[in-house]
matplotlib code that plots the C-alpha trace (Angstrom):
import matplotlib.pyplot as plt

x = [-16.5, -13.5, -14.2, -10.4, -8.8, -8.0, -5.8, -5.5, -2.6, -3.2, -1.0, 1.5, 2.7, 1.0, -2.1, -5.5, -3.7, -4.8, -2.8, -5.4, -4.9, -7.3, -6.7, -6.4, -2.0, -1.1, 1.4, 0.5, 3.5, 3.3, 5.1, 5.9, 8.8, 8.4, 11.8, 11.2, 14.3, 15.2, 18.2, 18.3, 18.5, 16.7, 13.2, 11.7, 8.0, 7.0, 3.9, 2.0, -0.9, -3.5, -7.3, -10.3, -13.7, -15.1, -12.7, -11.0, -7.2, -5.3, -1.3, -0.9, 1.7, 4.3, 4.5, 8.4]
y = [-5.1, -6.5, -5.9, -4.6, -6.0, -2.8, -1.9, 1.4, 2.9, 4.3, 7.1, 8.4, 9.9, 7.7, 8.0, 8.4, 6.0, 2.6, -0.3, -1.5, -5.0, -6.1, -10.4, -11.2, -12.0, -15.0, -13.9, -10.3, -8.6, -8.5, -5.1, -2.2, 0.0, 4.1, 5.7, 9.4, 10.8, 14.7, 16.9, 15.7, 12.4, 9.0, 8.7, 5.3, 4.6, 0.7, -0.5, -3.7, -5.8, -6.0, -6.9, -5.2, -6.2, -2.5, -1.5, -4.6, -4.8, -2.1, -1.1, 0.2, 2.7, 1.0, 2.2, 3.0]
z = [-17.4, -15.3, -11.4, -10.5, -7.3, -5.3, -1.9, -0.5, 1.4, 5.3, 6.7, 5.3, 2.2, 0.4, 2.3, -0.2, -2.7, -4.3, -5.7, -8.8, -10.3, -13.1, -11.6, -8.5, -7.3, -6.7, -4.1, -2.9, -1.4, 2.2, 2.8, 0.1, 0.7, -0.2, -0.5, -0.9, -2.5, -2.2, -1.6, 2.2, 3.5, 1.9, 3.7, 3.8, 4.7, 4.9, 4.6, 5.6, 4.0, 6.4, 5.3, 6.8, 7.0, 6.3, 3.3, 2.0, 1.7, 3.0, 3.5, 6.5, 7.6, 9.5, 13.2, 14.2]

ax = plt.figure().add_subplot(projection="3d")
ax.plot(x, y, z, "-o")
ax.set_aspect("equal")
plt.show()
């Protein structure tokens, strides 16, 4: 059984979510960008790679 590498999304729309890897990256990405796209104007959420010591590897809503 492969243990999968796992980070989860704070705040947000894409709160509650997890990025699941089956290998560890070499380079994770440092930010993700989240373009919500609809009939009114582009929406962009960024999120940052921060680690915690209670749940691991988390993106974190960016703060404007």
């Amino acid at each position: 059984m492969t243990i999968p590498y796992v980070a989860r999304f704070v705040g947000g729309p894409l709160d509650g979510r997890e990025e699941i890897w089956s290998k560890p990256l070499d380079e994770p990405r440092q930010t993700i960008t989240h373009v919500h796209l609809h009939d009114g104007p582009k929406i962009e959420h960024h999120y940052d790679l921060h680690h915690s010591d209670q749940f691991g590897w988390e993106y974190r809503l960016r703060e404007s």
